[in-house]
MIDOSE-1310 file (N, C-alpha, C; in nm, 2 decimals, decimal comma, always signed):
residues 118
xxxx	+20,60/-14,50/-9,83/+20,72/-14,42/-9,79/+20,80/-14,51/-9,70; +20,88/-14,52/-9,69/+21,00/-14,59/-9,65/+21,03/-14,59/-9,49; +21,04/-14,63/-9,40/+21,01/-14,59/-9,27/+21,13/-14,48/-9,22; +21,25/-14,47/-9,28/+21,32/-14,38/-9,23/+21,24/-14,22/-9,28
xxxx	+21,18/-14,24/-9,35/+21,12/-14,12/-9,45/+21,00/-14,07/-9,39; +20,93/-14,20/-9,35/+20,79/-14,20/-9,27/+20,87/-14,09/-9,11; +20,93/-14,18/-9,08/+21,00/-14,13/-8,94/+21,02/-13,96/-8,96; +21,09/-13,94/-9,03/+21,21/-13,78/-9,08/+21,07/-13,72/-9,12
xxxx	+20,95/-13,80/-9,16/+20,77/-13,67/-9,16/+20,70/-13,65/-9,09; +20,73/-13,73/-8,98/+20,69/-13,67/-8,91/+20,76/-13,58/-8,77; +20,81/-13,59/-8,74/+20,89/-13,50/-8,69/+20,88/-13,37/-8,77; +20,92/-13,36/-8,88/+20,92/-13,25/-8,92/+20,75/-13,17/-8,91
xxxx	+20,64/-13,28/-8,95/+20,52/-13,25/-8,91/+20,49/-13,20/-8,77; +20,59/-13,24/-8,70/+20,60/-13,20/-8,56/+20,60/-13,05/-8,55; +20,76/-13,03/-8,62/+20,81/-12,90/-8,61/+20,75/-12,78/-8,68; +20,71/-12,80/-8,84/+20,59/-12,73/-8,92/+20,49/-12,71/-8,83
xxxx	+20,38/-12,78/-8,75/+20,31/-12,70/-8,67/+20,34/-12,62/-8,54; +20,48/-12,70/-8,50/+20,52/-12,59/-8,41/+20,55/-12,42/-8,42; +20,62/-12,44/-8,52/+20,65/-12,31/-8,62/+20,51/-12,20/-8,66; +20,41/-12,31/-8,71/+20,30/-12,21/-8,78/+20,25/-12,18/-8,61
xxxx	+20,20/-12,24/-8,52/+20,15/-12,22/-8,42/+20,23/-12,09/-8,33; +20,34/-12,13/-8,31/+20,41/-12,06/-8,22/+20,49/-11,93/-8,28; +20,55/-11,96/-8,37/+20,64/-11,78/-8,45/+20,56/-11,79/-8,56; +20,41/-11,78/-8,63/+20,42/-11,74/-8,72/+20,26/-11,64/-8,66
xxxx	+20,21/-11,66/-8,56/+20,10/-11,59/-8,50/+20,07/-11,46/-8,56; +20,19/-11,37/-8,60/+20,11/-11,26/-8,64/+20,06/-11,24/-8,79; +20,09/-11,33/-8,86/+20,05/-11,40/-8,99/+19,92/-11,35/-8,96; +19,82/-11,38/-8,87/+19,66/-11,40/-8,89/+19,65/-11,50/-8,95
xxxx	+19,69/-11,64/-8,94/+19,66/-11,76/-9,06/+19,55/-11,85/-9,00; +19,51/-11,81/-8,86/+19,39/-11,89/-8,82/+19,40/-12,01/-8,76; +19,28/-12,09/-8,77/+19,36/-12,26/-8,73/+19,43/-12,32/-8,85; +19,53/-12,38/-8,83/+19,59/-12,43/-8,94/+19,66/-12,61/-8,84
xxxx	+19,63/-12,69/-8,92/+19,72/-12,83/-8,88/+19,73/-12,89/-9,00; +19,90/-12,93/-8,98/+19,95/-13,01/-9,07/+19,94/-13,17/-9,07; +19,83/-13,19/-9,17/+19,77/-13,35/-9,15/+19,85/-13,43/-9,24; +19,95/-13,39/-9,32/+20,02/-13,49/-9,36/+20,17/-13,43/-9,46
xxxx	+20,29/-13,51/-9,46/+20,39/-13,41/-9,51/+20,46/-13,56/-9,61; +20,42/-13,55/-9,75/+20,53/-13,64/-9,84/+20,61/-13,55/-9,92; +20,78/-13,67/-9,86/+20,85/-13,64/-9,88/+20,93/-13,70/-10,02; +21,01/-13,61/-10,10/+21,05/-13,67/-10,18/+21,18/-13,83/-10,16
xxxx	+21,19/-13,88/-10,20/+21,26/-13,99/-10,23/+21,44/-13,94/-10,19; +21,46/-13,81/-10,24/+21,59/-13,76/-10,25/+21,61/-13,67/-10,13; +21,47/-13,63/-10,06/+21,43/-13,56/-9,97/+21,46/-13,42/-10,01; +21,47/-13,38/-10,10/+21,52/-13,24/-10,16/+21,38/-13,16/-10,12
xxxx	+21,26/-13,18/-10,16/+21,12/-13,14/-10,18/+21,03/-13,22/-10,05; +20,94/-13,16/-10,03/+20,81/-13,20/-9,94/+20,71/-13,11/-9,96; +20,64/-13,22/-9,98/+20,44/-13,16/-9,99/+20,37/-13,15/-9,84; +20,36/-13,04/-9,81/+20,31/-13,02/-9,69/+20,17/-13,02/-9,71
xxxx	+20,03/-13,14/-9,65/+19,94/-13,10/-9,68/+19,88/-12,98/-9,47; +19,82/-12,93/-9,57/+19,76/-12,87/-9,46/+19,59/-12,85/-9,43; +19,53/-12,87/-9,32/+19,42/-12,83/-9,27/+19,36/-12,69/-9,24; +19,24/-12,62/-9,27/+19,24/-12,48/-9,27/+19,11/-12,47/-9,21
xxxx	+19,06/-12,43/-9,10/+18,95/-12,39/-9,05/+18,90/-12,25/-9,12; +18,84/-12,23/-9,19/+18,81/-12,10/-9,23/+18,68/-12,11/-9,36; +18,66/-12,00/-9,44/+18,61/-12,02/-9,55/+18,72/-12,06/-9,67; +18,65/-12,06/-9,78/+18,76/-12,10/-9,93/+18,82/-12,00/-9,93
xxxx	+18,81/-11,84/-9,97/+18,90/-11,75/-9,99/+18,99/-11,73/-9,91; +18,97/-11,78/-9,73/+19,07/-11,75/-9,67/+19,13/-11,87/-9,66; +19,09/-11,95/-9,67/+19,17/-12,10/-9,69/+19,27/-12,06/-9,81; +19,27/-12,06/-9,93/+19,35/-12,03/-9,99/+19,48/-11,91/-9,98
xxxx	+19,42/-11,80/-9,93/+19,52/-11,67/-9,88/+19,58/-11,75/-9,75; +19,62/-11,82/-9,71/+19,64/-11,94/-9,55/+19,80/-11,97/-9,66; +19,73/-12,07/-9,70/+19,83/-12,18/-9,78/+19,89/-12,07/-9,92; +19,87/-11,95/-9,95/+19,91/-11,82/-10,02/+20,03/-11,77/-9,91
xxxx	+19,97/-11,78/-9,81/+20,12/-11,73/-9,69/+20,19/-11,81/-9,63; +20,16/-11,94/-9,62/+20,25/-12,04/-9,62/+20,38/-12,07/-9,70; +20,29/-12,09/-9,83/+20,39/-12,10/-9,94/+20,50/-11,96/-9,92; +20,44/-11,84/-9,93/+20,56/-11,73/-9,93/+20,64/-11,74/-9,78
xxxx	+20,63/-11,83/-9,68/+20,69/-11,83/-9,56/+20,78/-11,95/-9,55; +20,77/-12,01/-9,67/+20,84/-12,17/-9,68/+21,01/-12,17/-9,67; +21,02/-12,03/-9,66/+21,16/-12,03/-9,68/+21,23/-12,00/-9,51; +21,15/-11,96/-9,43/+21,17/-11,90/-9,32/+21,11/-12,07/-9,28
xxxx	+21,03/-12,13/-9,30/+21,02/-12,29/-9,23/+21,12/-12,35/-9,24; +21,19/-12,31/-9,32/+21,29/-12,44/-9,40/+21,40/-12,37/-9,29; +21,44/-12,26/-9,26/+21,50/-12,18/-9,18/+21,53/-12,22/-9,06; +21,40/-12,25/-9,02/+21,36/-12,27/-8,86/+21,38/-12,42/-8,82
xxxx	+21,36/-12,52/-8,92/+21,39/-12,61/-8,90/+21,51/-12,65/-8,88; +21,60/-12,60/-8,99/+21,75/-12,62/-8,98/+21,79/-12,54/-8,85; +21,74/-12,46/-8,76/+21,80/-12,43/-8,64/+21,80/-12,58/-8,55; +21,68/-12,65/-8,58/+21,64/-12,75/-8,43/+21,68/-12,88/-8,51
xxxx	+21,69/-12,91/-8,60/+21,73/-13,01/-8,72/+21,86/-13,03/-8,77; +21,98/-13,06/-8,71/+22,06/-13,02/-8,77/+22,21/-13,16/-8,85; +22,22/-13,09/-8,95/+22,30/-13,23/-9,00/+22,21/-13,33/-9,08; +22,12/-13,29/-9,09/+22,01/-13,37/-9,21/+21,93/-13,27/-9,30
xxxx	+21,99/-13,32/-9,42/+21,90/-13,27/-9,48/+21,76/-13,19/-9,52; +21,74/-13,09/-9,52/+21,60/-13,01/-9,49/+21,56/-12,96/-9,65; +21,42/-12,99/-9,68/+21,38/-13,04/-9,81/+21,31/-12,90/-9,84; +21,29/-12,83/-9,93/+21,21/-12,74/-10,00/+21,04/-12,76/-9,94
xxxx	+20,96/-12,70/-9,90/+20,83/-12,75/-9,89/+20,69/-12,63/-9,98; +20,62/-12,74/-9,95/+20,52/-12,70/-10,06/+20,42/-12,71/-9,99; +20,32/-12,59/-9,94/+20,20/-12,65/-9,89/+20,08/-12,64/-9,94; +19,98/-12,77/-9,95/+19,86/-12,75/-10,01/+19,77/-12,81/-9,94
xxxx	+19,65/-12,77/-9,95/+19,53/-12,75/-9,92/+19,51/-12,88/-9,90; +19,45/-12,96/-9,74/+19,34/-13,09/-9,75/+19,27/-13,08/-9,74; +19,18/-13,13/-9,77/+19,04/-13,12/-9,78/+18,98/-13,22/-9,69; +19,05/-13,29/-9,68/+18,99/-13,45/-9,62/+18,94/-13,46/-9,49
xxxx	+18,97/-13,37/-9,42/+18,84/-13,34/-9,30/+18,75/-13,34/-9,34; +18,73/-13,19/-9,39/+18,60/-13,18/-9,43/+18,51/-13,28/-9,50; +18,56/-13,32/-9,61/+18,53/-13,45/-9,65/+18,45/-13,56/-9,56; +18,56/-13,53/-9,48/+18,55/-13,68/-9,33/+18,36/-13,59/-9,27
xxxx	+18,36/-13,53/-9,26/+18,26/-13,44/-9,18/+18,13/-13,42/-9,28; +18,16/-13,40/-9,41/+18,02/-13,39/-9,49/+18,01/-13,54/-9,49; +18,08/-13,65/-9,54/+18,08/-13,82/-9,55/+17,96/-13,78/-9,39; +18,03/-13,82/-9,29/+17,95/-13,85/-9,15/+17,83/-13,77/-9,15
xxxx	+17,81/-13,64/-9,18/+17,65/-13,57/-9,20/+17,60/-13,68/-9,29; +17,66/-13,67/-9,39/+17,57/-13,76/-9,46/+17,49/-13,88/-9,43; +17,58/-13,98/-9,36/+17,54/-14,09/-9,31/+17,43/-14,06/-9,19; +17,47/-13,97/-9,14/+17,36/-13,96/-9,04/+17,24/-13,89/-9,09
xxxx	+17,20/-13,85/-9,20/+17,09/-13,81/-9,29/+17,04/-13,88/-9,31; +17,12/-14,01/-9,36/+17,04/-14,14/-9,41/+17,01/-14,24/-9,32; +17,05/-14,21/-9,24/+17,02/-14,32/-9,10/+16,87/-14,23/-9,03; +16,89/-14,09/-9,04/+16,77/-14,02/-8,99/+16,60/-14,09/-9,12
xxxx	+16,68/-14,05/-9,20/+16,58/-14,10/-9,31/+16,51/-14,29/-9,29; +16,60/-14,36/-9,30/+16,61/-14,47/-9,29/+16,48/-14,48/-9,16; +16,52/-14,44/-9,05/+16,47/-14,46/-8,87/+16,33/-14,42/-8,87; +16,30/-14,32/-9,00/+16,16/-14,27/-9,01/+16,09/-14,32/-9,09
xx	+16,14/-14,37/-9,22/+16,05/-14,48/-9,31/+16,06/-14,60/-9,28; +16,07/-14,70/-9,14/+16,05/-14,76/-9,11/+15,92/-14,81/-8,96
């Protein structure tokens, strides 16, 4: 990504969590952080990925109310954003914590394993 693009994602990563944290509370959406936002080239579109503390069904109904609130983000942003461009967003599911967290269990299974058959 391009550094003026890199720059314009995060900020807006800024404001996306400010938004879900601060006016969207009565949602019930839980923990939610926005770990990463690409933007299109034209900036018209953005993929918001998001982080979801919860189980899968509510992980999904999370990023199910996001997506239907994307228009009220895009909203909110053009209040504190103004004179640039504000892109459609799309938000989906990362996984890559969790990932990050079963990876490290893991290694530490095998280091437990390892420390005892030697």
């Amino acid at each position: 990504m391009p550094l003026r693009l890199d720059r314009y994602g995060s900020i807006l990563r800024k404001e996306i969590s400010d938004i879900i944290f601060k006016r969207m509370q009565d949602q019930n959406l839980g923990l939610v952080s926005v770990t990463a936002i690409d933007i299109s080239k034209d900036v018209s579109k953005a993929l918001v990925h998001v982080s979801v503390l919860a189980s899968d069904k509510k992980r999904d109904e999370v990023v199910k109310k996001l997506n239907g609130a994307s228009k009220f983000v895009k909203g909110e942003i053009g209040r504190v954003i103004r004179n640039v461009t504000i892109p459609d967003f799309t938000f989906v599911l990362d996984n890559s914590l969790e990932r990050g967290v079963q990876m490290s269990q893991r290694i530490d299974e095998i280091i437990r394993q390892d420390s005892q058959g030697s």
